[in-house]
N, C-alpha and C positions, 0 to 999 in steps of 0.2 A: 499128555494132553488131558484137560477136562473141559468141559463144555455142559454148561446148562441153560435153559429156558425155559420160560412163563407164560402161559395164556390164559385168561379168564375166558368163561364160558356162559351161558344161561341155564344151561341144566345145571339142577341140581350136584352135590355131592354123590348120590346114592348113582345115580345114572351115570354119573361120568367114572363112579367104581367100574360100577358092571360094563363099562365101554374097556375100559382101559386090562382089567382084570379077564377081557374075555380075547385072549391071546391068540386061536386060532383061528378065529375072526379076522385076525390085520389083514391076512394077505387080500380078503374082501373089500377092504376100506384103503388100505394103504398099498401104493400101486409097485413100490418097489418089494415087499413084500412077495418071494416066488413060493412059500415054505415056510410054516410054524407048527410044530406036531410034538402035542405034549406027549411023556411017557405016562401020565397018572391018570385019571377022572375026575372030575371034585371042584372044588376050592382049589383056587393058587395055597400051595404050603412049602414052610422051609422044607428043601432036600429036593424037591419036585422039579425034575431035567427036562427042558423044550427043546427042540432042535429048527434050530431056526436058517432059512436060508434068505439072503436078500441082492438082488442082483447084482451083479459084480463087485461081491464079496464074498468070503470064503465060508460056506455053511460051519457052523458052530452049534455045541450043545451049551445052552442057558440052565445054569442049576441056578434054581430059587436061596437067597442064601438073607430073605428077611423077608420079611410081609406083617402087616399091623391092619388087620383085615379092614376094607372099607377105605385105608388114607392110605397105603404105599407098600408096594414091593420092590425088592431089589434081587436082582441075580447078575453071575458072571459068567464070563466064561474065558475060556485060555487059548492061547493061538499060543507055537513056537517063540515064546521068548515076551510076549504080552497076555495080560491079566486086565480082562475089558471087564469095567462094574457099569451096570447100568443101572438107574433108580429112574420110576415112576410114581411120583407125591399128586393128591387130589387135599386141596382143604374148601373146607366150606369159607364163601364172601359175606364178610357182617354186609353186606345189603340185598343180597340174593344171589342164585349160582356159586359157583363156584370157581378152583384155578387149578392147572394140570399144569406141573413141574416136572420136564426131563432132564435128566445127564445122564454122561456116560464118563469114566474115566479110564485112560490109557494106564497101563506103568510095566513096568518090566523093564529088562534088558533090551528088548529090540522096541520099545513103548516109542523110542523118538523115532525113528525111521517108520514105524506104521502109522506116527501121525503123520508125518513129513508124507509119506505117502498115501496117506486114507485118509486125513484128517479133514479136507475140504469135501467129500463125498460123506463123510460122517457126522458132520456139522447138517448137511443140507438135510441126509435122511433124519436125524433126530426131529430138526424144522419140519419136515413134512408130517414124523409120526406124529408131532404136538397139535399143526394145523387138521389133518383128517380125526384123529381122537375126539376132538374139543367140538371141530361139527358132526360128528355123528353120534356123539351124547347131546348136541342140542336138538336135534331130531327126534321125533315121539320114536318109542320104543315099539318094535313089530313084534308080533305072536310070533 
């Protein structure tokens, strides 16, 4: 299974980084979100393991395994028998704002049967993280 989508936004690029790159934050903004707790401090960096939980699905660790600071990171993580990649891309709009690109892609040995079985709950939560993301980088930014 792969699946991606697109939203343009009115904030900025730099804002909808800091939305998107600021990971422990989701379960705030994004409702399914129970659990995101990095291991490291800092900057998103390659190597860097989150552990992420989202309702009725099976907590997993996200190792960081790209980041091009400011436009995009990608991590994975492994379940028995599937190899989930997720990417998160921000590019700036030649006419202002910006656009927030998610996917994720399934594959492994058991990749058909977790989509067959997850893949319609996985579809929607990516949709929701793109919808909550994209309005609360257009929202001013709080102290």
């Amino acid at each position: 299974m792969r699946y991606e989508v697109t939203k343009t936004t009115s904030a900025d690029a730099a804002r909808l980084w800091a939305v998107v790159a600021d990971v422990e934050k989701w379960p705030e903004w994004i409702e399914v979100y129970e659990e995101v707790r990095r291991t490291g401090p800092g900057e998103l960096k390659v190597g860097d393991t989150t552990h992420v939980k989202q309702k009725g699905l099976a907590a997993g660790d996200w190792t960081v395994t790209k980041v091009d600071e400011g436009r995009e990171f990608t991590w994975e993580s492994r379940q028995p028998g599937v190899r989930i990649l997720g990417w998160h891309r921000v590019t700036e709009e030649p006419g202002g704002g910006s656009r927030l690109t998610l996917g994720i892609e399934l594959t492994g040995w058991a990749s058909g049967l977790a989509s067959l079985m997850l893949g319609r709950k996985t579809r929607k939560y990516v949709d929701l993280e793109l919808e909550r993301l994209t309005t609360v980088a257009a929202q001013p930014a709080t102290a």
